[in-house]
C-alpha positions in Angstrom: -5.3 -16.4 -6.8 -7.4 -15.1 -3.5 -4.4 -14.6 -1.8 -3.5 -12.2 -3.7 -6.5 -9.7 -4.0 -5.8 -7.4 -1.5 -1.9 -6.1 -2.4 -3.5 -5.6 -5.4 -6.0 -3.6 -4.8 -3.8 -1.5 -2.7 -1.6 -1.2 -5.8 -4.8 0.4 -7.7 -5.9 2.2 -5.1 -2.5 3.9 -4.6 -2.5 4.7 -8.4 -6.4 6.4 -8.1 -5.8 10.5 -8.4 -8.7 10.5 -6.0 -8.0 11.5 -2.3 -10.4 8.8 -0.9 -8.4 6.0 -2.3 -5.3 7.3 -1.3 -6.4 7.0 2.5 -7.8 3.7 1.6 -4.3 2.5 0.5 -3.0 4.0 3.5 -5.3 2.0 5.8 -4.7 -1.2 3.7 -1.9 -1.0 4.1 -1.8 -0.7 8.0 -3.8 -3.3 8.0 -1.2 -6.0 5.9 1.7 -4.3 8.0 -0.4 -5.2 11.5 -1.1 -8.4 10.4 2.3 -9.7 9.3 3.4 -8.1 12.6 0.9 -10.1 14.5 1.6 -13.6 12.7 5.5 -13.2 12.9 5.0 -12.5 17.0 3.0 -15.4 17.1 5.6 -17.5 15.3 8.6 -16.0 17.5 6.3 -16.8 20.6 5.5 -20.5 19.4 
């Protein structure tokens, strides 16, 4: 399922021992938390 790709990459990335993917998570994860922010304002607005 496409909808599912990036949580899970985040999830491997998070589990990489290498620094790099670690910040990589972090901004993924920023960017999910951003997102869901920005749809569920749009909802409460609608």
């Amino acid at each position: 399922d496409s909808a599912t790709v990036l949580p899970v990459q985040v999830f491997l990335w998070a589990g990489s021992p290498e620094l790099a993917f670690i910040e990589r998570a972090s901004a993924a994860i920023m960017v999910l938390l951003t997102f869901l922010i920005s749809m569920n304002a749009l909802a409460i607005w609608m």
